[in-house]
C-alpha positions as CSV (number, residue, x, y, z in Angstrom):
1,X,-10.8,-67.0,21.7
2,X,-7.6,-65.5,23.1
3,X,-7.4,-61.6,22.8
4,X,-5.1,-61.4,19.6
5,X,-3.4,-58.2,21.1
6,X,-2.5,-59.4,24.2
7,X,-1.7,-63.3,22.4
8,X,1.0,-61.0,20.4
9,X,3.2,-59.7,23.1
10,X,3.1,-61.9,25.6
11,X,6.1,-63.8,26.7
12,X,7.9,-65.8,29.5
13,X,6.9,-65.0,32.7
14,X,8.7,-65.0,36.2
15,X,7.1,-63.9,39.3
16,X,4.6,-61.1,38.2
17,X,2.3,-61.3,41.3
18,X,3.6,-60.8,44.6
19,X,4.7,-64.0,46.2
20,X,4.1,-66.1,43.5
21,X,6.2,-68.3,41.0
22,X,5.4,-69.7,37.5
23,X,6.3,-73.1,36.5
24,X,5.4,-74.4,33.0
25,X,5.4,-78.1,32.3
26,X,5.7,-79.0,28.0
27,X,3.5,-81.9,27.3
28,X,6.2,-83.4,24.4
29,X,9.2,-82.9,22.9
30,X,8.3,-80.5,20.6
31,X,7.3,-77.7,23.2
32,X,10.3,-78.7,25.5
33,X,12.7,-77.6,22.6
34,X,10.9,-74.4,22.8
35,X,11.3,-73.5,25.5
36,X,15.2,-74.5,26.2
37,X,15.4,-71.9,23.6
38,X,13.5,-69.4,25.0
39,X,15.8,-70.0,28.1
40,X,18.9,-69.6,26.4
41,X,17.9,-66.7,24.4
42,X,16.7,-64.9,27.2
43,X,20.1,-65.4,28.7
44,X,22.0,-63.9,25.7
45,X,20.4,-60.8,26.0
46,X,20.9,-60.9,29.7
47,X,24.9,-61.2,29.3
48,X,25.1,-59.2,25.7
49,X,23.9,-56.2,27.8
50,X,27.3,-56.1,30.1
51,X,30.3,-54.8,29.8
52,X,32.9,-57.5,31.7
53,X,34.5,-60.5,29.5
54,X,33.2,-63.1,31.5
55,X,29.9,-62.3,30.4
56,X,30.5,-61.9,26.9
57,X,32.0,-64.7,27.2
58,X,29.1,-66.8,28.3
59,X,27.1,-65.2,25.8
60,X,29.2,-67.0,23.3
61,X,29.1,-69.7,24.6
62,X,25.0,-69.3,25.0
63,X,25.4,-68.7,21.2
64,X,27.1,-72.5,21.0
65,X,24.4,-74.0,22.7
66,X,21.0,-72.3,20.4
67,X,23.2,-73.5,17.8
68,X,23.4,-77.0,19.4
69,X,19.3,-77.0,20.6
70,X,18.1,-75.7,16.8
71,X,20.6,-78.2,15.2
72,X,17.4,-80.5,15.1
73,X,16.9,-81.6,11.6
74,X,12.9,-80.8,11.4
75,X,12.5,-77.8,13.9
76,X,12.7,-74.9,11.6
77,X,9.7,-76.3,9.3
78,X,8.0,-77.3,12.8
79,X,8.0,-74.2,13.6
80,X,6.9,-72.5,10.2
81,X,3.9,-75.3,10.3
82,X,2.9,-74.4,13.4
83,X,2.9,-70.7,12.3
84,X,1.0,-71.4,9.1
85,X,-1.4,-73.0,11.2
86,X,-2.2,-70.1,13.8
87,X,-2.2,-67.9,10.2
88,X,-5.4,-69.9,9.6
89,X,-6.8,-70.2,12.8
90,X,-6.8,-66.3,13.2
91,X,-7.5,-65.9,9.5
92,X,-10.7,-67.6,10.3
93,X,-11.8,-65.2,13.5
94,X,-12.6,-62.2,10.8
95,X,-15.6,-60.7,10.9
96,X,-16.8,-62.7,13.8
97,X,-19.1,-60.6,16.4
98,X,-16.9,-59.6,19.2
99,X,-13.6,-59.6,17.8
100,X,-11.6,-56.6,17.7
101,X,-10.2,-56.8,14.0
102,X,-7.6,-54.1,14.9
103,X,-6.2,-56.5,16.9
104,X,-6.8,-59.3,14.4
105,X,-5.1,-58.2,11.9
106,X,-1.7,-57.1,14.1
107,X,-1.6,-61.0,15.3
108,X,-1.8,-61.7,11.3
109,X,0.6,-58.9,10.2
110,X,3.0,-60.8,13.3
111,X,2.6,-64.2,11.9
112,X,3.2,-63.2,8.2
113,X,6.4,-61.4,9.1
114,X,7.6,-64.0,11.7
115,X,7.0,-66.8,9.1
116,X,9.2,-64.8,6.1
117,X,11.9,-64.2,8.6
118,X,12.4,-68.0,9.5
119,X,11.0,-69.2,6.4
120,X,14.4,-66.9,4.5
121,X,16.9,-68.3,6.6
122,X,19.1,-70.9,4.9
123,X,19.7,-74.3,6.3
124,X,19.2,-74.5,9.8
125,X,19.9,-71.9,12.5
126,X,23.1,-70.7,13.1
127,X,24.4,-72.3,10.1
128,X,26.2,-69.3,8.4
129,X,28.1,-69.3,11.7
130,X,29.7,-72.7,11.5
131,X,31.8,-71.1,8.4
132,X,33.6,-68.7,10.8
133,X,36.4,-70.5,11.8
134,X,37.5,-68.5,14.2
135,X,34.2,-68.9,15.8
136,X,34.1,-72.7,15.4
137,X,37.9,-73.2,16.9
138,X,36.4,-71.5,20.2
139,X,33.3,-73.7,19.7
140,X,35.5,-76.6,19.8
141,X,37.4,-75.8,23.4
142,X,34.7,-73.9,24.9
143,X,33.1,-77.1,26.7
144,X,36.5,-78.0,28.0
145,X,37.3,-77.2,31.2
146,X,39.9,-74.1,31.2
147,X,39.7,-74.8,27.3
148,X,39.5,-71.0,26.4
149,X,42.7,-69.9,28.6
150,X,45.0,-67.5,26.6
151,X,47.6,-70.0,25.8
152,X,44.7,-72.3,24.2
153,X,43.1,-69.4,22.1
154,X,45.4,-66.5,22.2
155,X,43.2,-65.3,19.5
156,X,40.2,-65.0,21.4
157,X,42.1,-63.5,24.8
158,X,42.8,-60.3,22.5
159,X,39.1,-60.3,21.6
160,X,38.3,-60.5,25.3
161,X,40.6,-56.9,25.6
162,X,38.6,-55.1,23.4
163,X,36.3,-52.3,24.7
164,X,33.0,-53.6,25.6
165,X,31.4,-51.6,23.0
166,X,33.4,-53.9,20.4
167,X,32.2,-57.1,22.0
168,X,28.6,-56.2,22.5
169,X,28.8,-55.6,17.7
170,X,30.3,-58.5,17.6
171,X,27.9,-60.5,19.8
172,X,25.1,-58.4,17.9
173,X,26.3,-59.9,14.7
174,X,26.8,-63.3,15.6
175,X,23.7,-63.5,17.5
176,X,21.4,-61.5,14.2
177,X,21.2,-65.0,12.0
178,X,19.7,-66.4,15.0
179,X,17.1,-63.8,15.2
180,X,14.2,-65.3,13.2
181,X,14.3,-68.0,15.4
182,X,13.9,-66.4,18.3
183,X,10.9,-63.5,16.5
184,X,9.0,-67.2,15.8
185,X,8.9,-68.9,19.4
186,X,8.5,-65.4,21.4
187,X,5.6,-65.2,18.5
188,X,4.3,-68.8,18.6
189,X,5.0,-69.1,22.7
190,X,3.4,-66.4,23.2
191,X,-0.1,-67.5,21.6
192,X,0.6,-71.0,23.3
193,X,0.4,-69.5,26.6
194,X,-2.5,-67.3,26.0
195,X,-4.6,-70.1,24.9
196,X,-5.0,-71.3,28.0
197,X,-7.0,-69.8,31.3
198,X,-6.1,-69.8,34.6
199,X,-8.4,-71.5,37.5
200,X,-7.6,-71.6,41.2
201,X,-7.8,-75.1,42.7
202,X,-6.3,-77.2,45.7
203,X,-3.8,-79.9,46.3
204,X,-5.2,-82.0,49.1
205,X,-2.7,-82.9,51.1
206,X,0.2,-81.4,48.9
207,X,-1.0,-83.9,45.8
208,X,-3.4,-83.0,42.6
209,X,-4.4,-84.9,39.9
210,X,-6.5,-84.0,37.1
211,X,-7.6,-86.4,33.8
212,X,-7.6,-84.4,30.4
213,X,-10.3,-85.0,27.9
214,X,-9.8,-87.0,25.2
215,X,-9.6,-85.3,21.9
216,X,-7.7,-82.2,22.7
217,X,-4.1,-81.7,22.7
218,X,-2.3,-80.1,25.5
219,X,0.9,-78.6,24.4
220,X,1.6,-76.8,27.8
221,X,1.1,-77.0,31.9
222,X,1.5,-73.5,33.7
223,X,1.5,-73.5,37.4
224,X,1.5,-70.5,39.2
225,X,2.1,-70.9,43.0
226,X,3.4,-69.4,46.5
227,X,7.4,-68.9,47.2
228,X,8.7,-72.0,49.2
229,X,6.4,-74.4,47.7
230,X,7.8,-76.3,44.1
231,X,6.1,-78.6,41.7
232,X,7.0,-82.0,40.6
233,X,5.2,-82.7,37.7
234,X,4.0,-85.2,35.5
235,X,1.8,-85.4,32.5
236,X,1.0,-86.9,29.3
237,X,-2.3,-86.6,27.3
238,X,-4.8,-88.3,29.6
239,X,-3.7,-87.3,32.8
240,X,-2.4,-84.8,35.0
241,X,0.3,-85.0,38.7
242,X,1.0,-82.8,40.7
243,X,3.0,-83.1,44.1
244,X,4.1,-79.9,46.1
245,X,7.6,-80.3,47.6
246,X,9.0,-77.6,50.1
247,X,12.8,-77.4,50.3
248,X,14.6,-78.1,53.5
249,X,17.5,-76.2,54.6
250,X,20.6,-78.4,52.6
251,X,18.2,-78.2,49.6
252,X,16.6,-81.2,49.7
253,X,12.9,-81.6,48.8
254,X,10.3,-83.1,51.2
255,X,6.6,-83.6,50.4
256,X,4.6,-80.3,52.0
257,X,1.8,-82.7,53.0
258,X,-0.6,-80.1,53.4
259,X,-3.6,-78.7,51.5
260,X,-1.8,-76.0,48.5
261,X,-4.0,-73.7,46.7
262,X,-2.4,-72.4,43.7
263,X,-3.4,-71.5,39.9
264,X,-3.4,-74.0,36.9
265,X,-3.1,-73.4,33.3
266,X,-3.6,-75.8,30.6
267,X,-2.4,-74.3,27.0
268,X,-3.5,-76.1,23.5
């Protein structure tokens, strides 16, 4: 079992051990969606946190796109199944020998109010946005190129000259219906990942395979491995690819042909 403390905070990863680089592979579509959104909200709060235009600017425009990602018709009750599910699972751990219930019951407490936030948001995410108009006429140009220039949307120019203080409210307010969204994958990513446990192996010859037994479902690959080498990976239920690539000087990728030790992860 995964300790429910550290299940509950954890989150995306980058390099966290010197020299070393996480990739993380989603076994279907489901988990891919995931984490696109975990990408782009990560981002947001990247560019909310500045002060020029340009970056608020792209923060509205990451805005556009969660609202494009989430616009899928069954991820919201995806999500709040998976959550219900994970409720039960942990549910189930209490009073078992070993388990710190302290713990136990945070991960709970997490679930119960992750699942009300999501489950009390109407319609899908980012919905009550799309009656701004104002917001939805910048929607509209913002993926054409030099769409936004002050002669297109004079409107939103003079929003650009506001102080930064201004901008980073009115990014805060824009972005809060979205929050429940992102409270439920941080929450529900964050158990994914801790599910699974790390084991050193070897590519021989730059190349790894490994079959997956039948009757459990892998949701996640997480490779961890040295600067200068990168993955190309494959996957589906049965079966496992890796090849390790190392990029040339123009950015092209040739096969590193050599024996790679590096750490694998598989997450249920």
């Amino acid at each position: 079992m995964p300790d429910p403390g550290d299940a509950a905070s954890a989150g995306p990863e980058q390099s966290d051990r010197a020299a070393l680089v996480l990739y993380e592979y989603p076994f279907h579509e489901g988990i891919r969606t995931m984490l696109r959104l975990e990408h782009l909200f990560a981002r947001l709060a990247e560019l909310r946190s500045r002060d020029a235009p340009v970056d608020h600017h792209f923060a509205l425009a990451t805005i556009f796109e969660v609202m494009d990602v989430a616009s899928r018709a069954d991820l919201k009750s995806d999500l709040l199944r998976d959550l219900e599910r994970h409720r039960s699972q942990y549910a189930g751990y209490r009073g078992h020998p070993g388990v710190d219930d302290a713990a136990l019951e945070r991960v709970v407490a997490d679930i119960d109010r992750v699942h009300g936030g999501l489950n009390a948001v109407a319609g899908k995410a980012g919905q009550a946005l799309a009656a701004n108009e104002w917001l939805m006429s910048i929607r509209s140009r913002i993926s054409i190129p030099g769409g936004t220039c002050e002669f297109d949307l004079p409107a939103y120019y003079a929003w650009q000259q506001h102080p930064p203080e201004r901008r980073r409210a009115d990014l805060a307010g824009w972005a809060a219906p979205l929050a429940p969204l992102a409270d439920a994958l941080q929450l529900l990513l964050g158990l994914l990942r801790e599910s699974g446990r790390p084991q050193r192996v070897v590519a021989t010859g730059g190349q790894y395979q490994q079959s997956l037994p039948q009757g459990r479902l892998y949701q996640l690959l997480r490779v961890r491995v040295d600067d200068g080498l990168v993955p190309e990976i494959s996957g589906h239920r049965l079966l496992v690819s890796i090849r390790f690539m190392r990029p040339e000087a123009d950015g092209r990728l040739r096969p590193a042909g050599s024996d790679c030790s590096f750490e694998l992860a598989l997450c249920a």
